[in-house]
C-alpha positions as CSV (number, residue, x, y, z in Angstrom):
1,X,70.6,110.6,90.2
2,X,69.8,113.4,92.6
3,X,70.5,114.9,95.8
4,X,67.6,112.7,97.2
5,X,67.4,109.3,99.1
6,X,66.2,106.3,96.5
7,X,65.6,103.1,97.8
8,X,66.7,100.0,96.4
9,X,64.9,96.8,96.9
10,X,61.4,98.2,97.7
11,X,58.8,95.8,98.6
12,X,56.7,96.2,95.1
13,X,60.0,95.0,93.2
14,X,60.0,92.1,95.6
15,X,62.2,93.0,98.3
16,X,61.5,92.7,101.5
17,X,62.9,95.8,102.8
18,X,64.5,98.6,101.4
19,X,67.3,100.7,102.5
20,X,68.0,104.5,101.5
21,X,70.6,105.0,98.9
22,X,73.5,107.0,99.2
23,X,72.8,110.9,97.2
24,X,75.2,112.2,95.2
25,X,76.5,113.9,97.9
26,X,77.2,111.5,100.4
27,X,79.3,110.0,97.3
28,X,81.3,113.3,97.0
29,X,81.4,112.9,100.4
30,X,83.4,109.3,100.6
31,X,85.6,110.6,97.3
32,X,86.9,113.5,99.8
33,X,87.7,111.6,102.2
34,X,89.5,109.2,100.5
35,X,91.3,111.8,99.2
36,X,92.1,112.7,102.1
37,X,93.7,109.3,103.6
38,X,95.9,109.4,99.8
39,X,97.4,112.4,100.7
40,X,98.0,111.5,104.2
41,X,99.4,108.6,103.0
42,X,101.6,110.5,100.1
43,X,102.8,112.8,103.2
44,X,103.6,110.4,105.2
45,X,105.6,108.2,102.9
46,X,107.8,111.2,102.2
47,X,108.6,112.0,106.4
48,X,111.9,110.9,107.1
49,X,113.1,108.7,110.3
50,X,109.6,106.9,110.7
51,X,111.1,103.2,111.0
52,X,108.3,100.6,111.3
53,X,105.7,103.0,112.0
54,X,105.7,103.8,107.6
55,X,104.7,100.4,106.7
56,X,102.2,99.7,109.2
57,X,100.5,103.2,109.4
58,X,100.4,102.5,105.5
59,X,98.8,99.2,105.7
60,X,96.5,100.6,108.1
61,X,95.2,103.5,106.0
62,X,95.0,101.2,102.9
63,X,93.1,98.9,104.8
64,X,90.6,102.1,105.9
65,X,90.0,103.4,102.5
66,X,89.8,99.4,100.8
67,X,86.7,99.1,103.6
68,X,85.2,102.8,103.2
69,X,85.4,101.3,99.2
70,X,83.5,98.6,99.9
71,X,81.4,99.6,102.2
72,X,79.9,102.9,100.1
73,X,80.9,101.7,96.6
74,X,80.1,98.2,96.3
75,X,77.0,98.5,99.1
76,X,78.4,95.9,101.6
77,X,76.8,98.0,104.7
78,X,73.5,97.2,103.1
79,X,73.9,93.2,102.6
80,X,73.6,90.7,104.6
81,X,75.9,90.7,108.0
82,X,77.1,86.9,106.8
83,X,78.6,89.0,104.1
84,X,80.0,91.2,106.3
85,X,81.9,88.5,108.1
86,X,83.2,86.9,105.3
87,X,84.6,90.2,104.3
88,X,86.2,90.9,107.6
89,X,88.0,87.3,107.7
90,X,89.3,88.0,104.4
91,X,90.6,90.8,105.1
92,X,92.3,89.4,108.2
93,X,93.6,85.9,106.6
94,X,95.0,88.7,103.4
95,X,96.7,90.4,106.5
96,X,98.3,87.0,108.0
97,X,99.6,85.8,104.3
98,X,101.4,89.1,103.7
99,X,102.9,89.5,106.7
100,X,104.2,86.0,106.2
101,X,106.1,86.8,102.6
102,X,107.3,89.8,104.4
103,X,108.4,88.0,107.2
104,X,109.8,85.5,104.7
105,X,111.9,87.7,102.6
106,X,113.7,89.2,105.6
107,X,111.3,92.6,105.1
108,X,111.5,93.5,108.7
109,X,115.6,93.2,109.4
110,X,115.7,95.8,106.8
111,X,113.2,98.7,108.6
């Protein structure tokens, strides 16, 4: 693959519209900043005196880099908004079950 656009679904291979694929760069691009949020992460994990801000700013940046993933690597910001949807409630409902086994085994009493 190059440094140029390539478009995927093009009319002549039955598609009815095609999008612009991501280059080379604009992967290299996503793989920085991901990067990036791990070693914010790593950094933050190791600051001292944070309380409940650690887990949550955690969560948070997991949650960032699991949507950049799915977003540039598995193509979700070309499909179908439905999909999009699905994703986001998934995402949510995954939120509300592990907050309740935290809650459950006494997590929070211990921040």
């Amino acid at each position: 693959m190059t440094d140029t656009a390539h478009t995927h679904e093009s009319p002549e291979h039955g598609g009815e519209h095609g999008h612009a694929h991501p280059s080379d760069a604009e992967y290299i691009k996503v793989a920085l900043v991901l990067g990036l949020i791990t070693l914010a992460e790593v950094g933050i994990y190791y600051a001292k005196s944070l309380g409940w801000i650690l887990p949550v700013s955690l969560v948070l940046m997991s949650l960032v880099k699991f949507s950049i993933v799915v977003l540039w690597f598995m193509h979700l910001r070309f499909d179908s908004r439905l999909f999009r949807r699905l994703f986001v409630a998934g995402i949510i409902l995954a939120l509300f079950v592990y907050t309740i086994v935290l809650t459950t085994f006494h997590v929070w009493d211990r921040i």
